[in-house]
mmCIF entry with sequence, helices, sheets and N, C-alpha, C, O atoms, coordinates in Angstrom:
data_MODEL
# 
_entry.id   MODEL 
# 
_entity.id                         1 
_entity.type                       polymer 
_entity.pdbx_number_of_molecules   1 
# 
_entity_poly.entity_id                      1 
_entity_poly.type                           'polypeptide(L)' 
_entity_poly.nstd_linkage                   no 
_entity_poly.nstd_monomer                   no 
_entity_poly.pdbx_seq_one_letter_code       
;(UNK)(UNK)(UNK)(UNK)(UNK)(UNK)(UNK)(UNK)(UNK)(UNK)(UNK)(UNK)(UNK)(UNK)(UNK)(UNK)
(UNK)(UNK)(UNK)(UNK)(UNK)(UNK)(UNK)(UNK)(UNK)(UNK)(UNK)(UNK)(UNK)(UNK)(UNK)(UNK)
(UNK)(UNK)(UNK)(UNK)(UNK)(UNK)(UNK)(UNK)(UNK)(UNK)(UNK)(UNK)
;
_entity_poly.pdbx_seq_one_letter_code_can   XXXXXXXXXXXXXXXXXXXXXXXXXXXXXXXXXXXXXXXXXXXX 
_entity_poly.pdbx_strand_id                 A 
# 
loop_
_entity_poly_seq.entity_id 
_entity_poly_seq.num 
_entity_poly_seq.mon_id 
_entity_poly_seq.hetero 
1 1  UNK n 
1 2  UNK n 
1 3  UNK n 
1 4  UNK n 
1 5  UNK n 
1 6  UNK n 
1 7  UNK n 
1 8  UNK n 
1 9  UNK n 
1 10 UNK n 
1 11 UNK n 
1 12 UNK n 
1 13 UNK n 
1 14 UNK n 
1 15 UNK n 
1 16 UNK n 
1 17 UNK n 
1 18 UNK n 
1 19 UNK n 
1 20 UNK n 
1 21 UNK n 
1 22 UNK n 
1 23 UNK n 
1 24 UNK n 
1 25 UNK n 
1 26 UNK n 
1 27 UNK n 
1 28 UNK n 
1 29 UNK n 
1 30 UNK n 
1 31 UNK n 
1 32 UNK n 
1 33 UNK n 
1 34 UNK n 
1 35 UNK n 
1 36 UNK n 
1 37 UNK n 
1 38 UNK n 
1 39 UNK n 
1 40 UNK n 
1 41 UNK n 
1 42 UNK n 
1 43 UNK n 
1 44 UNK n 
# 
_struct_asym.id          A 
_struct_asym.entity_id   1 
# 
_struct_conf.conf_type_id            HELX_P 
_struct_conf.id                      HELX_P1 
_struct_conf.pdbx_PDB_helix_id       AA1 
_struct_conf.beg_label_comp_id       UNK 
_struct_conf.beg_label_asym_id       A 
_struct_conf.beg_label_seq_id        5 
_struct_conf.pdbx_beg_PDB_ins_code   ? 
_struct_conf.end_label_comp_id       UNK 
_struct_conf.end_label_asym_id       A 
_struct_conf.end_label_seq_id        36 
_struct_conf.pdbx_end_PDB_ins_code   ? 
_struct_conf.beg_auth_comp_id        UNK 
_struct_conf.beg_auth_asym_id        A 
_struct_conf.beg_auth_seq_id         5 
_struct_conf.end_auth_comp_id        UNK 
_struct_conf.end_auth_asym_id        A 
_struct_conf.end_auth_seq_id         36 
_struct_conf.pdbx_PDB_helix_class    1 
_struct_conf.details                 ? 
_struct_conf.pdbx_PDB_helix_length   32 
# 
_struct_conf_type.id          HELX_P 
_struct_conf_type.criteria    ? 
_struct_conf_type.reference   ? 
# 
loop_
_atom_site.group_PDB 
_atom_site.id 
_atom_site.type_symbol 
_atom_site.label_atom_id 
_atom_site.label_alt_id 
_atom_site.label_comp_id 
_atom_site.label_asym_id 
_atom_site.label_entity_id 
_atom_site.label_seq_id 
_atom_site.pdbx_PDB_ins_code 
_atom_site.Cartn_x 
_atom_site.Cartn_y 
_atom_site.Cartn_z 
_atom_site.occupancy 
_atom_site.B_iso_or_equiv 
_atom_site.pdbx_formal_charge 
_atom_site.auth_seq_id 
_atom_site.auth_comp_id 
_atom_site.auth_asym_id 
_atom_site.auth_atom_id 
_atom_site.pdbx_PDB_model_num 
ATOM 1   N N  . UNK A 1 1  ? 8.453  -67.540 -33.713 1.00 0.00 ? 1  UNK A N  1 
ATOM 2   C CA . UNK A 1 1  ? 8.353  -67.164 -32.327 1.00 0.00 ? 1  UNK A CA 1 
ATOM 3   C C  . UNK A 1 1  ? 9.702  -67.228 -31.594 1.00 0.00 ? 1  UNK A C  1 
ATOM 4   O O  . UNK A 1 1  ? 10.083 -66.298 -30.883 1.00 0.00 ? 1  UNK A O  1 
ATOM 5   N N  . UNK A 1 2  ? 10.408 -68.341 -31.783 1.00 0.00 ? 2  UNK A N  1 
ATOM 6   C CA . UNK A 1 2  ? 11.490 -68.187 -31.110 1.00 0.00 ? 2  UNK A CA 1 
ATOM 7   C C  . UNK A 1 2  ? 13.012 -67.113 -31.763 1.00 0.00 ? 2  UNK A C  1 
ATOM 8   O O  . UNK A 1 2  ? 14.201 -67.328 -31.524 1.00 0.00 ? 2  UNK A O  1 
ATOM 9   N N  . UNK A 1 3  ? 12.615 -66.363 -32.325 1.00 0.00 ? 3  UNK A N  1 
ATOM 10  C CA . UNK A 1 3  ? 13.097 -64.560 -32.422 1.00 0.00 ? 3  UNK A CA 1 
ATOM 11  C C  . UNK A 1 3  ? 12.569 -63.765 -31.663 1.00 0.00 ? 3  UNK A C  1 
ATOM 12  O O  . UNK A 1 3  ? 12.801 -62.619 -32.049 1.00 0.00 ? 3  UNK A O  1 
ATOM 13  N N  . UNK A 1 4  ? 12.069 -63.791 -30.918 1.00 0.00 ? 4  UNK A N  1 
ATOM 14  C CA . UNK A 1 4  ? 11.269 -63.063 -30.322 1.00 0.00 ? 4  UNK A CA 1 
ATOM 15  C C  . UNK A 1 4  ? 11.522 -63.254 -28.673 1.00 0.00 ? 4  UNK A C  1 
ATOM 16  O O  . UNK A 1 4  ? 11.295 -62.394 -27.822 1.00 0.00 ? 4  UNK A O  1 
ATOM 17  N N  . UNK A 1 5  ? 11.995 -64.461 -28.466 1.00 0.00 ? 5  UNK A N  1 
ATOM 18  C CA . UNK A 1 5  ? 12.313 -64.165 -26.812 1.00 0.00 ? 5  UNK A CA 1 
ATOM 19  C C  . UNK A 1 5  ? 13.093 -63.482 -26.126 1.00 0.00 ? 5  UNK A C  1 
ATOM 20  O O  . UNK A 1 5  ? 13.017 -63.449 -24.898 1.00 0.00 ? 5  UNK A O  1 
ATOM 21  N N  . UNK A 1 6  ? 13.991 -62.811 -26.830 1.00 0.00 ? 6  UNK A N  1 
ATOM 22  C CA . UNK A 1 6  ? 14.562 -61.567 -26.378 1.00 0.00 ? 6  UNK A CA 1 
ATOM 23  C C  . UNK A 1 6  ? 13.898 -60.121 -26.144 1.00 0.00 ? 6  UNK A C  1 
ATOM 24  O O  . UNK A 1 6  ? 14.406 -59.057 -25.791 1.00 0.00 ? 6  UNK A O  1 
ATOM 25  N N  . UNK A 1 7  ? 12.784 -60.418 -26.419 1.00 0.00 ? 7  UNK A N  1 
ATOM 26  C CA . UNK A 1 7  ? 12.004 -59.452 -26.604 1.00 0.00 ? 7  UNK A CA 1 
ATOM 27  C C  . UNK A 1 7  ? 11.029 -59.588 -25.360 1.00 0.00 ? 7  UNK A C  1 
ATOM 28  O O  . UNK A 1 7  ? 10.965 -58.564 -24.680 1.00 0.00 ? 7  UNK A O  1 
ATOM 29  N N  . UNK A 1 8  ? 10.357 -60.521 -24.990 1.00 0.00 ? 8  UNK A N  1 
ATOM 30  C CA . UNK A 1 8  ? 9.320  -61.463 -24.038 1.00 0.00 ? 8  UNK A CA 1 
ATOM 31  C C  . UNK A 1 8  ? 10.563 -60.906 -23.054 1.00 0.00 ? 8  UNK A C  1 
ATOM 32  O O  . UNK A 1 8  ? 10.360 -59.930 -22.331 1.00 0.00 ? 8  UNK A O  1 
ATOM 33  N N  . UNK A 1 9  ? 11.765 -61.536 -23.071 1.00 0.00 ? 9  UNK A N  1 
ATOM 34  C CA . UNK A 1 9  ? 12.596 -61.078 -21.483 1.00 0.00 ? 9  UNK A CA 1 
ATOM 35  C C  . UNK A 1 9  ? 13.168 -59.800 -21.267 1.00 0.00 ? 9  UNK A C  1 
ATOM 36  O O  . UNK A 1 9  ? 13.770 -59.283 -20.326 1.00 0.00 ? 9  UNK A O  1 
ATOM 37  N N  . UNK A 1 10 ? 12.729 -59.341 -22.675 1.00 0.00 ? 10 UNK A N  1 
ATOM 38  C CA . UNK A 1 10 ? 13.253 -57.834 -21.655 1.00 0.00 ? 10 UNK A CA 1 
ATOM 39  C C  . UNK A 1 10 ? 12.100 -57.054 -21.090 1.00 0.00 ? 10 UNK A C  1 
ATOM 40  O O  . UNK A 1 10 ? 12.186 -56.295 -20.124 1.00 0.00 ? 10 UNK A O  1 
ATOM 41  N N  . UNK A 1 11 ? 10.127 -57.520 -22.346 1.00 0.00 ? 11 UNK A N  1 
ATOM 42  C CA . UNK A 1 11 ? 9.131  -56.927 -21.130 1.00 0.00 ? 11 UNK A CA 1 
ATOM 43  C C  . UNK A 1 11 ? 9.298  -57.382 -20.113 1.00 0.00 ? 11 UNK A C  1 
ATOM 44  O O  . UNK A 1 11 ? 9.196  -56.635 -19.140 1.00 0.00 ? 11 UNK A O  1 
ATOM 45  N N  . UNK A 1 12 ? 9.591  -58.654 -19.934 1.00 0.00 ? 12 UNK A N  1 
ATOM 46  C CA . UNK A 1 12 ? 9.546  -58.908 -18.398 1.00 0.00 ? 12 UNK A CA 1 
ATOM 47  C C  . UNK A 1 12 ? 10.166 -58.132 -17.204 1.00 0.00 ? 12 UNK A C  1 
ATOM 48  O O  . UNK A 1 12 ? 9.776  -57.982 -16.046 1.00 0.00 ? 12 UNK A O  1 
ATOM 49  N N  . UNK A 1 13 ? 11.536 -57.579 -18.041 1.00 0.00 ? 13 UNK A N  1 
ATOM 50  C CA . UNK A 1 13 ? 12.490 -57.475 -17.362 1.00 0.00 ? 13 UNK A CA 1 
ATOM 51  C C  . UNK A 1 13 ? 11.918 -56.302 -17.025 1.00 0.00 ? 13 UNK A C  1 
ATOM 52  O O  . UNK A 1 13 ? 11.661 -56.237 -15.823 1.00 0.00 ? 13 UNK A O  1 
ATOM 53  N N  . UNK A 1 14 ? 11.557 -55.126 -17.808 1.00 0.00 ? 14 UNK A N  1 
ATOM 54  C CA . UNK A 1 14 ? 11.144 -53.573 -17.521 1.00 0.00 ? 14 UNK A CA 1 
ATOM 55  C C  . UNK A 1 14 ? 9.752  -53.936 -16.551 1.00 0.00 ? 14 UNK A C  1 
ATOM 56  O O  . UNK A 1 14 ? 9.222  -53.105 -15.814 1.00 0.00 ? 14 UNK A O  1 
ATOM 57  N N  . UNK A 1 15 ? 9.390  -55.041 -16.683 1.00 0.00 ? 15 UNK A N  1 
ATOM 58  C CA . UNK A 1 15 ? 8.159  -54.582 -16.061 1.00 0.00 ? 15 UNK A CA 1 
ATOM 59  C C  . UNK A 1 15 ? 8.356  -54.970 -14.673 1.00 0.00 ? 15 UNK A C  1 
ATOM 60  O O  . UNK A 1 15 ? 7.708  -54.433 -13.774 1.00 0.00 ? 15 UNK A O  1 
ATOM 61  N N  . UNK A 1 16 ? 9.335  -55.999 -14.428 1.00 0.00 ? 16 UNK A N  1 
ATOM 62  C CA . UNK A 1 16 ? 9.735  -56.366 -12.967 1.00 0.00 ? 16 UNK A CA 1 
ATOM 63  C C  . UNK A 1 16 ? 10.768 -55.362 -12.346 1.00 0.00 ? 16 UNK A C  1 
ATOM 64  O O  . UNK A 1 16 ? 11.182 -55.686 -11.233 1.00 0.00 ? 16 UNK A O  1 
ATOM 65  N N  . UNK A 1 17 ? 11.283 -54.125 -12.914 1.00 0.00 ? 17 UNK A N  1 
ATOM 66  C CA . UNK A 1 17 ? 12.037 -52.970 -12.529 1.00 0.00 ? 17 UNK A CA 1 
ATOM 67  C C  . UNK A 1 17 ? 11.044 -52.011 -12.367 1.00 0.00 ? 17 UNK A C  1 
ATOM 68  O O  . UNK A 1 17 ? 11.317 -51.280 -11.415 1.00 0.00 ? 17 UNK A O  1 
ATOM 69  N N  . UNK A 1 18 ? 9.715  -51.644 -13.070 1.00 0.00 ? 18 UNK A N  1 
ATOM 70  C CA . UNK A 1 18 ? 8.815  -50.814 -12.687 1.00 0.00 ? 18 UNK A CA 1 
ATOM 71  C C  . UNK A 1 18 ? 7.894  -51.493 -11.744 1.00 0.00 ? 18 UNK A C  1 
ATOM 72  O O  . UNK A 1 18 ? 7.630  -50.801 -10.761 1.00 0.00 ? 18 UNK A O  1 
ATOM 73  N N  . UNK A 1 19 ? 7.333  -52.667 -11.779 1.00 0.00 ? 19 UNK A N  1 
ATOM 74  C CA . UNK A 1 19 ? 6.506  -53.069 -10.312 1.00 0.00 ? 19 UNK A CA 1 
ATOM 75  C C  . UNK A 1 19 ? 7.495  -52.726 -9.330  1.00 0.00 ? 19 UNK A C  1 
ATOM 76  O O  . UNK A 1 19 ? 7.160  -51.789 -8.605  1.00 0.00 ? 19 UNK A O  1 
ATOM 77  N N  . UNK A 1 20 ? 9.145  -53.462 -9.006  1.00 0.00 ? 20 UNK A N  1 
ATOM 78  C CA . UNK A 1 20 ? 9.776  -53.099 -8.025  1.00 0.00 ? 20 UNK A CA 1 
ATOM 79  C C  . UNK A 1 20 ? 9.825  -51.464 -7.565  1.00 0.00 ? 20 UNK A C  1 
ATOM 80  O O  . UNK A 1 20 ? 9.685  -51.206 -6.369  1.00 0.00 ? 20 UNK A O  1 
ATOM 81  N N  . UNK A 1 21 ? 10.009 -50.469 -8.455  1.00 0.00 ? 21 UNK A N  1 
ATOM 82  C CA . UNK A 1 21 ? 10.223 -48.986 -7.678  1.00 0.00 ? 21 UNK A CA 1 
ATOM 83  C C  . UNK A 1 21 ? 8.537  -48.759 -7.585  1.00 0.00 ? 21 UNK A C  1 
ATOM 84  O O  . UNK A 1 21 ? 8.217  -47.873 -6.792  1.00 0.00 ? 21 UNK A O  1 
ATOM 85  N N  . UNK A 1 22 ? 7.849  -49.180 -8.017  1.00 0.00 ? 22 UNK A N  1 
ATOM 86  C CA . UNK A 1 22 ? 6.509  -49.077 -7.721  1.00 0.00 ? 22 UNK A CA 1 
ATOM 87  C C  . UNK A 1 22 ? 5.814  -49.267 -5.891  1.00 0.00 ? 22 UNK A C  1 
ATOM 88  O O  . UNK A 1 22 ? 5.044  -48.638 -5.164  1.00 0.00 ? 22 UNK A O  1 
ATOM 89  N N  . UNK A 1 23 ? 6.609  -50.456 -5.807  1.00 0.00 ? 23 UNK A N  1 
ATOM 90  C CA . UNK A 1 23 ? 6.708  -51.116 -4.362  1.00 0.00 ? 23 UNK A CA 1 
ATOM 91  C C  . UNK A 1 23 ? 6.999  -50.573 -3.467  1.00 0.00 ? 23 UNK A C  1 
ATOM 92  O O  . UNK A 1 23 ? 6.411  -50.576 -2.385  1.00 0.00 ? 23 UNK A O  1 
ATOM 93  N N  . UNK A 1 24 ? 8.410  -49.745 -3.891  1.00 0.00 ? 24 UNK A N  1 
ATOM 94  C CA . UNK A 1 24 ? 9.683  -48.708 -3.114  1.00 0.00 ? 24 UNK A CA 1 
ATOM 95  C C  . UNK A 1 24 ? 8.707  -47.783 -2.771  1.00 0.00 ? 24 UNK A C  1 
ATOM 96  O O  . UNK A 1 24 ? 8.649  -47.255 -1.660  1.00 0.00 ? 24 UNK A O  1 
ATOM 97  N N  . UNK A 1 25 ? 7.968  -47.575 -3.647  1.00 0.00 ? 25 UNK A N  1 
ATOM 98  C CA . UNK A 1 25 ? 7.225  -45.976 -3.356  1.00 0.00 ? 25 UNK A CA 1 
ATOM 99  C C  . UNK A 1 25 ? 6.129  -46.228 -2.633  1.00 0.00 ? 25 UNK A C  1 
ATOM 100 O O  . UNK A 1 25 ? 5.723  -45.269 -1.977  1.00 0.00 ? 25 UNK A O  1 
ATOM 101 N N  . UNK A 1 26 ? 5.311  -47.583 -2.525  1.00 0.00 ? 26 UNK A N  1 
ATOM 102 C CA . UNK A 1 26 ? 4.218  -47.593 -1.334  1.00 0.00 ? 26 UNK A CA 1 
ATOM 103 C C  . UNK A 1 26 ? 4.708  -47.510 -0.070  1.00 0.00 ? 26 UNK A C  1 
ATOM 104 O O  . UNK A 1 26 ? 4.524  -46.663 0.805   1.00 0.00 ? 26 UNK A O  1 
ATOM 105 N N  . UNK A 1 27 ? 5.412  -48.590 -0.095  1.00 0.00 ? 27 UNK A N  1 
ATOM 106 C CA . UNK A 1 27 ? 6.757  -48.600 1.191   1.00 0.00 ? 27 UNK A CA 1 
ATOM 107 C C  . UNK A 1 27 ? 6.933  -46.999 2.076   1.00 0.00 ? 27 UNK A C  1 
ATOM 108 O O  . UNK A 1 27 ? 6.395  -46.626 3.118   1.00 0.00 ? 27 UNK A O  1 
ATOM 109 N N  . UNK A 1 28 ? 7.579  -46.533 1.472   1.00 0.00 ? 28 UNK A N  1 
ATOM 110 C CA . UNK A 1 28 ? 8.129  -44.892 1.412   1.00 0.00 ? 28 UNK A CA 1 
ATOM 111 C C  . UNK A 1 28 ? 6.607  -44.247 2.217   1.00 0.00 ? 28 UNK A C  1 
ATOM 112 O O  . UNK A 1 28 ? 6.385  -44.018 3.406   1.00 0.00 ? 28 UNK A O  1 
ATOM 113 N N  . UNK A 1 29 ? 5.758  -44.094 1.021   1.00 0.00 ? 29 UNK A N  1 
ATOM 114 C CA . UNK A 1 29 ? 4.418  -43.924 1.798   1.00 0.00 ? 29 UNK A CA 1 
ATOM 115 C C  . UNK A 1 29 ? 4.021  -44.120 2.918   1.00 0.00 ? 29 UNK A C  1 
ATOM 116 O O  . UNK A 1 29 ? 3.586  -43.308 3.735   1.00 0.00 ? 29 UNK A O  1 
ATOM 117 N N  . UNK A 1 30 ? 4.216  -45.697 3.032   1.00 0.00 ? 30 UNK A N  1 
ATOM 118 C CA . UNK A 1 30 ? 3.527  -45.538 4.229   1.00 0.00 ? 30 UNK A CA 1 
ATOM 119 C C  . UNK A 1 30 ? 3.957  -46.056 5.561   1.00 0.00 ? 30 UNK A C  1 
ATOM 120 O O  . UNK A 1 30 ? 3.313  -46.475 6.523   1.00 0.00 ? 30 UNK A O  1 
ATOM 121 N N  . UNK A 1 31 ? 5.835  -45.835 5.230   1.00 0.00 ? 31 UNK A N  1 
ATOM 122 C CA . UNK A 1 31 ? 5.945  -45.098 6.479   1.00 0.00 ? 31 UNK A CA 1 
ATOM 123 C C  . UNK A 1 31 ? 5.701  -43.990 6.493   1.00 0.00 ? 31 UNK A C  1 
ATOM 124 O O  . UNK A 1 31 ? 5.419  -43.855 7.684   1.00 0.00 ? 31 UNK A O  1 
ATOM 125 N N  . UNK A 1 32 ? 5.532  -42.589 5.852   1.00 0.00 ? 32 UNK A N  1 
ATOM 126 C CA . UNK A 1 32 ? 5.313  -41.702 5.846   1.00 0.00 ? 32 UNK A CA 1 
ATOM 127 C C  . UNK A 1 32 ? 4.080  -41.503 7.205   1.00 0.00 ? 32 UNK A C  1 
ATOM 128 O O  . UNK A 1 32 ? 4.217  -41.028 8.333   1.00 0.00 ? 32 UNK A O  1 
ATOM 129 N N  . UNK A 1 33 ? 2.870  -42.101 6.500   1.00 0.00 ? 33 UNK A N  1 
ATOM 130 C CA . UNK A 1 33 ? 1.925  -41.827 7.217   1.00 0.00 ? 33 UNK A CA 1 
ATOM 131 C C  . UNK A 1 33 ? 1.931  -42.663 8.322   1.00 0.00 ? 33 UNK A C  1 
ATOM 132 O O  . UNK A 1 33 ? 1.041  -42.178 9.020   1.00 0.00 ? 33 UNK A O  1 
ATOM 133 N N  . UNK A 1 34 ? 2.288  -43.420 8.792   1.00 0.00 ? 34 UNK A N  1 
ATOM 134 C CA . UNK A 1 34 ? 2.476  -44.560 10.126  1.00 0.00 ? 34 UNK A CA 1 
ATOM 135 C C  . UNK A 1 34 ? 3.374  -43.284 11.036  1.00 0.00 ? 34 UNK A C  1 
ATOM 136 O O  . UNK A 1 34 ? 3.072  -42.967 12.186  1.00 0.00 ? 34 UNK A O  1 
ATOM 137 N N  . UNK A 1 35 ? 4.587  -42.622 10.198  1.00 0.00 ? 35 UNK A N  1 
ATOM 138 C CA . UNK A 1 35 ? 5.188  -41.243 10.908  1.00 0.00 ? 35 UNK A CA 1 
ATOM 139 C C  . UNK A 1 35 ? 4.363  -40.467 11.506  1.00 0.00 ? 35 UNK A C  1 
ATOM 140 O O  . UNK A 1 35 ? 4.004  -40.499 12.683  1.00 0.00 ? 35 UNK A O  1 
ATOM 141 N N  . UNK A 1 36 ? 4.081  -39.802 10.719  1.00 0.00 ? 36 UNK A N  1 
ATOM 142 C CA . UNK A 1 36 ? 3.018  -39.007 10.916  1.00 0.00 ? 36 UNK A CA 1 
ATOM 143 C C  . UNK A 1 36 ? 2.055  -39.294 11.819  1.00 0.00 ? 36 UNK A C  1 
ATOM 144 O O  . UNK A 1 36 ? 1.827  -38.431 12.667  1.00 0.00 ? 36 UNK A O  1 
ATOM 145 N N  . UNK A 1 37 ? 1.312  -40.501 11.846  1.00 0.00 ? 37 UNK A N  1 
ATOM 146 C CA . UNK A 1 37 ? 0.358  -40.776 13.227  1.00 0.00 ? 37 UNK A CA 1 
ATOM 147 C C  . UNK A 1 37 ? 0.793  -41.083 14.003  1.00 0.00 ? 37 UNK A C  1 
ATOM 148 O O  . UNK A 1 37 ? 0.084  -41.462 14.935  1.00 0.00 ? 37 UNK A O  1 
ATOM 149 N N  . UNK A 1 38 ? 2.034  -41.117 14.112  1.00 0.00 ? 38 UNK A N  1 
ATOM 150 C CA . UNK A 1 38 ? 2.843  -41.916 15.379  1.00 0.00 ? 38 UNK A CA 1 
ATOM 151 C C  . UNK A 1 38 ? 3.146  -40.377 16.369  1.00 0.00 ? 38 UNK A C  1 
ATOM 152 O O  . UNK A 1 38 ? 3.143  -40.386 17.600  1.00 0.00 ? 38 UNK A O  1 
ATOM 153 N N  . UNK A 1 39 ? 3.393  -39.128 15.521  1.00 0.00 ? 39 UNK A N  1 
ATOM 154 C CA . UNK A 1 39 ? 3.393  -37.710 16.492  1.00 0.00 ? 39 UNK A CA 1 
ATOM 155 C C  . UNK A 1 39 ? 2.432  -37.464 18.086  1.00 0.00 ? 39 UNK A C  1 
ATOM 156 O O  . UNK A 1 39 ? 1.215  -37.409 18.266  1.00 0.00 ? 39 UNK A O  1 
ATOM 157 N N  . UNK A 1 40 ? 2.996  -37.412 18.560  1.00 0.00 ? 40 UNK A N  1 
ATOM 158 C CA . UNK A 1 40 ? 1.870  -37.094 19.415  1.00 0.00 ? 40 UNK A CA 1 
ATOM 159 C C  . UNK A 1 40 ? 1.367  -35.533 19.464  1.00 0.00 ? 40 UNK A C  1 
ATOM 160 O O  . UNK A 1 40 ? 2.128  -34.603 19.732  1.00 0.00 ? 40 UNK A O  1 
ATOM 161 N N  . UNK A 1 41 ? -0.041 -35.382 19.163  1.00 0.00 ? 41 UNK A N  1 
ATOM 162 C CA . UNK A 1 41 ? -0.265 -34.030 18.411  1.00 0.00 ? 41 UNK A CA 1 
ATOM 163 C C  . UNK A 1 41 ? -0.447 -33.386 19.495  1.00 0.00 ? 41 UNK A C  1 
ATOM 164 O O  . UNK A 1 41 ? -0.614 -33.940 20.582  1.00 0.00 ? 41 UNK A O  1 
ATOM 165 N N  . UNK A 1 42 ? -0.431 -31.848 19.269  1.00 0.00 ? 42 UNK A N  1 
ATOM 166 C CA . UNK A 1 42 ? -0.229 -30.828 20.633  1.00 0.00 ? 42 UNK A CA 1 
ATOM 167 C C  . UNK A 1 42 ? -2.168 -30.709 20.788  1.00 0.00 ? 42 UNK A C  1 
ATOM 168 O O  . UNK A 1 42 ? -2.952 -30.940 19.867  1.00 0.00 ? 42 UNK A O  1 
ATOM 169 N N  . UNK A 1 43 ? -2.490 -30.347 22.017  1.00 0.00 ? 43 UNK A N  1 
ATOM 170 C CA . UNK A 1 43 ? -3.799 -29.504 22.275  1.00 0.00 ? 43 UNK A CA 1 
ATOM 171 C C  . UNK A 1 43 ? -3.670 -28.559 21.530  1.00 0.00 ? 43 UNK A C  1 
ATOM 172 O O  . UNK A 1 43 ? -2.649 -28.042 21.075  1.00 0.00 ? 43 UNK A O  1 
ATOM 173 N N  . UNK A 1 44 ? -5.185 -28.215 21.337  1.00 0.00 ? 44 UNK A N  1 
ATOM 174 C CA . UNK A 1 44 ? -5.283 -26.398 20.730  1.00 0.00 ? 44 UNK A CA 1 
ATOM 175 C C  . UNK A 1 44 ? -6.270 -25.882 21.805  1.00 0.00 ? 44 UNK A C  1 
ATOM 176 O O  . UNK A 1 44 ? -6.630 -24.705 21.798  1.00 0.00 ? 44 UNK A O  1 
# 
């Protein structure tokens, strides 16, 4: 087992670089939509 912890820290490592841009992108979202409702929409 202990051959192998280089291995254990780099899933870690990819997987704490994909949760993080994972994050980036809810973020991104939702200001998006907080934008978006924040318009004040015209009459029709």
């Amino acid at each position: 087992m202990p051959d192998n912890w280089s291995f254990v820290i780099a899933a870690y490592a990819i997987a704490a670089v994909a949760l993080g841009g994972y994050w980036r992108r809810l973020v991104r979202l939702e200001r998006d939509v907080e934008r978006r409702n924040a318009r004040p929409r015209r009459p029709r």
